[in-house]
C-alpha positions as CSV (number, residue, x, y, z in Angstrom):
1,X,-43.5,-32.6,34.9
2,X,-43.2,-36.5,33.8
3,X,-43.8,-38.0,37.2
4,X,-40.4,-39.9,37.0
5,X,-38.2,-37.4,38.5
6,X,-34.4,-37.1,38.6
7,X,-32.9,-37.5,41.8
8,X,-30.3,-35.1,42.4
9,X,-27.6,-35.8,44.7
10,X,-28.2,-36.1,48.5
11,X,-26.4,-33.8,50.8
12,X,-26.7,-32.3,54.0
13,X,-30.3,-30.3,55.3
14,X,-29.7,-26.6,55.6
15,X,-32.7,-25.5,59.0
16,X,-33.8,-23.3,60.8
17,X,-35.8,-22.6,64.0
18,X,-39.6,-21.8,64.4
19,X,-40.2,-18.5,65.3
20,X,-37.7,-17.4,62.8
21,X,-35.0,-17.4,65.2
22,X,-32.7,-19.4,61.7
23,X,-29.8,-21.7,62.3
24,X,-27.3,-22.3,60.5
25,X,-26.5,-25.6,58.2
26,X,-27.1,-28.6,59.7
27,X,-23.8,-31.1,59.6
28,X,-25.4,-34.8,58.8
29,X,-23.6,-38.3,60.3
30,X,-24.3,-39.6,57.1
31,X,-22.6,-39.6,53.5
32,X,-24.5,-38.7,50.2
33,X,-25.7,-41.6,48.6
34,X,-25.2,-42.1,45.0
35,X,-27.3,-40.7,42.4
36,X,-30.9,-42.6,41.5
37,X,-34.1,-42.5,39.7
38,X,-37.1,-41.1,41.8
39,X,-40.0,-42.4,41.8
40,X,-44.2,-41.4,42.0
41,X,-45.4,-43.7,45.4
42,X,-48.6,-44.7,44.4
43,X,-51.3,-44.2,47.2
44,X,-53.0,-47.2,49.2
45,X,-55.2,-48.1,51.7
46,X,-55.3,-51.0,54.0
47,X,-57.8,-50.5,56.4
48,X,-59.5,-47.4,58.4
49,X,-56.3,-47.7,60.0
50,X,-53.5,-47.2,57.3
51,X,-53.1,-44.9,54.7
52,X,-50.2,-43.8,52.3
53,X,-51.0,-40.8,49.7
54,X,-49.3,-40.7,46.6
55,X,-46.3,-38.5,45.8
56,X,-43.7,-37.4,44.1
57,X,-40.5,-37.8,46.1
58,X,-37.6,-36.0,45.3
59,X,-34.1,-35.5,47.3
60,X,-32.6,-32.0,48.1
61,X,-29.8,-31.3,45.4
62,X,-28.4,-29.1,48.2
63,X,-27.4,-28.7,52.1
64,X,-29.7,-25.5,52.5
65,X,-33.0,-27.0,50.4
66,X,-34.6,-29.6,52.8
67,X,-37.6,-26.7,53.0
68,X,-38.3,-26.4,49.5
69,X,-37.8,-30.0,49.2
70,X,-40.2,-31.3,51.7
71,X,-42.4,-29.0,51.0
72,X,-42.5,-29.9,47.0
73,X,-43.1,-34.2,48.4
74,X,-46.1,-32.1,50.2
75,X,-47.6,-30.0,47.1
76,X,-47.1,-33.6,44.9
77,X,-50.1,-35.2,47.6
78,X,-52.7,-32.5,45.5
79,X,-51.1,-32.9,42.3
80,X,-48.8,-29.7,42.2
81,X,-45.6,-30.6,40.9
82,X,-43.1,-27.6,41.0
83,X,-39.5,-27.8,40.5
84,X,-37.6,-26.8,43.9
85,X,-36.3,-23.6,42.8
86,X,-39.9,-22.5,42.6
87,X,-40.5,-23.6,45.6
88,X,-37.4,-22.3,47.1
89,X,-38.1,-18.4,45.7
90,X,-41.7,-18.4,46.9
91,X,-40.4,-20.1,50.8
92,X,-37.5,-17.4,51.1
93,X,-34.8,-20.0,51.4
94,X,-31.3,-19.0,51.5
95,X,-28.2,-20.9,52.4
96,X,-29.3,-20.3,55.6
97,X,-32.3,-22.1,55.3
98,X,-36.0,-21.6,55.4
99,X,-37.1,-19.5,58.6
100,X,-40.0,-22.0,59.9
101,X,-43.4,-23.7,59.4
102,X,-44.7,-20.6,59.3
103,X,-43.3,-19.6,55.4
104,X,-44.1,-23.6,54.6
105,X,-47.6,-23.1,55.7
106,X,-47.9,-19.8,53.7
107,X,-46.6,-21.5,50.7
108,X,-48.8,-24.7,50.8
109,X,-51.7,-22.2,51.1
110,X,-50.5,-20.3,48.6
111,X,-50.4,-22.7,45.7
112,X,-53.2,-25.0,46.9
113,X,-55.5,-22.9,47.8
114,X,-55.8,-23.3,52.1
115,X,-56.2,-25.3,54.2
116,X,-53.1,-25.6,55.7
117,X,-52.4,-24.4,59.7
118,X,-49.1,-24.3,61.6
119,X,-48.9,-25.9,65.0
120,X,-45.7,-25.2,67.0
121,X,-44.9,-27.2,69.4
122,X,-43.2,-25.7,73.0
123,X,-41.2,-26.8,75.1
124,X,-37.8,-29.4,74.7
125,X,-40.2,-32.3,74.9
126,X,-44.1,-32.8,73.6
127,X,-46.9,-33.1,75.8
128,X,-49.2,-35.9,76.1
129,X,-52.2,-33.2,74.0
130,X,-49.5,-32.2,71.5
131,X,-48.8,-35.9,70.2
132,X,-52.5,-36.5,70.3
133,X,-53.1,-33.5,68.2
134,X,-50.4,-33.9,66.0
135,X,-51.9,-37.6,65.6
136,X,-55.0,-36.2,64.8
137,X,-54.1,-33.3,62.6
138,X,-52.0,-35.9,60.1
139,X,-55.0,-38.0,59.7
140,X,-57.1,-35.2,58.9
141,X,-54.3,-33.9,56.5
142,X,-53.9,-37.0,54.5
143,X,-57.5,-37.9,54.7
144,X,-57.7,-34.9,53.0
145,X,-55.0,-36.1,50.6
146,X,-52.7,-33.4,51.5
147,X,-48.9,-34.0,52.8
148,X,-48.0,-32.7,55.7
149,X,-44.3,-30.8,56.3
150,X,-42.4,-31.0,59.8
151,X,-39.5,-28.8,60.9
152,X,-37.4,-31.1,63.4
153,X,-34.3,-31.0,64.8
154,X,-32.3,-33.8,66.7
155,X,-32.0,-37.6,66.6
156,X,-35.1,-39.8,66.3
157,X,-35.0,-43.8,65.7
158,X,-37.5,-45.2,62.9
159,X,-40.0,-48.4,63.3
160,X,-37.0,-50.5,62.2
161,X,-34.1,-49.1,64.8
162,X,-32.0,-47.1,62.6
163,X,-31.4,-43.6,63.7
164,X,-32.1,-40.3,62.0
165,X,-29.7,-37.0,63.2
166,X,-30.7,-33.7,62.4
167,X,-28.9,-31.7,65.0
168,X,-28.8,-28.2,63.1
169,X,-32.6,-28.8,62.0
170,X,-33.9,-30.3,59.1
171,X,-37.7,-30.3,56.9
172,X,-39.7,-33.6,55.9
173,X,-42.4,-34.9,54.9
174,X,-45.6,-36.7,56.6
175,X,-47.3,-38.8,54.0
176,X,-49.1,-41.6,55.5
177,X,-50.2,-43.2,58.6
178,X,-51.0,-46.6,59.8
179,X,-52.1,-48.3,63.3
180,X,-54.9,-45.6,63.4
181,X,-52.5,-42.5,63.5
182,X,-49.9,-44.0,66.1
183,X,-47.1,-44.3,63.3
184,X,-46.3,-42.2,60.7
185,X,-44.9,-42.6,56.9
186,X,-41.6,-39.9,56.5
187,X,-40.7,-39.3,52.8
188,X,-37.1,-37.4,54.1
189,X,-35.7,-35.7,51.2
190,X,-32.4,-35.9,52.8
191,X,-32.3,-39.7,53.7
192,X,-30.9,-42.0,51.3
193,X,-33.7,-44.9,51.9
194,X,-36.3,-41.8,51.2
195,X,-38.8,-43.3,53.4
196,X,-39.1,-44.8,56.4
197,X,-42.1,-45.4,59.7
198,X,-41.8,-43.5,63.4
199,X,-44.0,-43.6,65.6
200,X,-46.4,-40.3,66.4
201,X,-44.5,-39.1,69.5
202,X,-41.3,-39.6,68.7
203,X,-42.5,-37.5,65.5
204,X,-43.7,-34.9,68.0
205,X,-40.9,-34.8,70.3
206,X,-38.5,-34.8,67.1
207,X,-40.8,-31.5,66.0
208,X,-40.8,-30.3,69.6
209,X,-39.2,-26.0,69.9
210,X,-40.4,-25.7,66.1
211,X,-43.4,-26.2,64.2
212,X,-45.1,-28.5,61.2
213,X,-47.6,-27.4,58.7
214,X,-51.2,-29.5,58.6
């Protein structure tokens, strides 16, 4: 696939709780933005403390495809670029969703070849061990040049104050790091900036009651 992808118009993320207890769509604060080219990120380094892999982003054409979506950005960081249909068959996704990390996990494995663990995180808020691990399990990922996929749910505020709102649930995309693991790069398949930089434990608190794949 030419690595200049179409984006498809942005709507609403379709989620689902970890432990395959599913939810139903997710209803977004924001409108879909208009229609635009996507484009490959290249990767770069800047330091032992920074690094950004390079992917293919794509949006979701859909309310119910922020799984297969997020989980495509993820399979682009090795080089496997699948259309989300594909992607969608082999997760399980419905209209209600994708069930959790778990099936995310399975598929990365699947069509990569392993590697790939799901780490859930309990409990309404993360602990003080879960963000370091979840800090520790992205730089491992993308030192290992694979993308990592988060299933979130709720409000979290990026590096530059603007607010993200997930409340039914949503899927994203970890694909980067700087400042030695304490913020991370988001490619959202949903948001119409595509990218943006949160810090690890807001990450880990936005993940916390479901799961990511690492």
């Amino acid at each position: 696939m030419n690595s200049i992808i179409r984006k498809s118009a942005l709507s609403i993320a379709g989620l689902l709780v970890t432990g395959g207890a599913v939810a139903g769509p997710a209803i977004a604060a924001q409108a879909a933005p208009a229609e635009k080219p996507a484009i490959a990120v290249q990767a770069e380094r800047k330091g032992k403390g920074e690094r950004v892999l390079e992917h293919d982003y794509q949006a979701q054409p859909n309310f119910y495809y922020c799984g297969p979506a997020a989980t495509r950005i993820a399979l682009s960081t090795q080089g496997k670029v699948l259309n989300q249909d594909e992607v969608a068959k082999k997760l399980g996704t419905t209209e209600a969703g994708t069930n959790s990390a778990n099936d995310t996990t399975r598929v990365l494995n699947e069509l990569t070849g392993g590697g790939y663990e799901t780490t859930h995180i309990s409990g309404a808020k993360a602990k003080p061990e879960q963000v370091d691990k979840l800090r520790a399990d992205v730089i491992e990922a993308v030192d290992a040049k694979r993308g990592v996929v988060a299933n979130i749910k709720g409000t979290a505020v990026d590096t530059d104050g603007n607010r993200h709102s997930f409340e039914g649930g949503h899927y994203l995309s970890v694909v980067g790091y700087r400042d030695g693991g304490d913020t991370l790069k988001i490619a959202d398949p949903y948001d119409p900036n595509e990218h943006y930089w949160m810090t690890v434990e807001k990450v880990a608190n936005w993940i916390a009651e479901r799961g990511y794949s690492s």
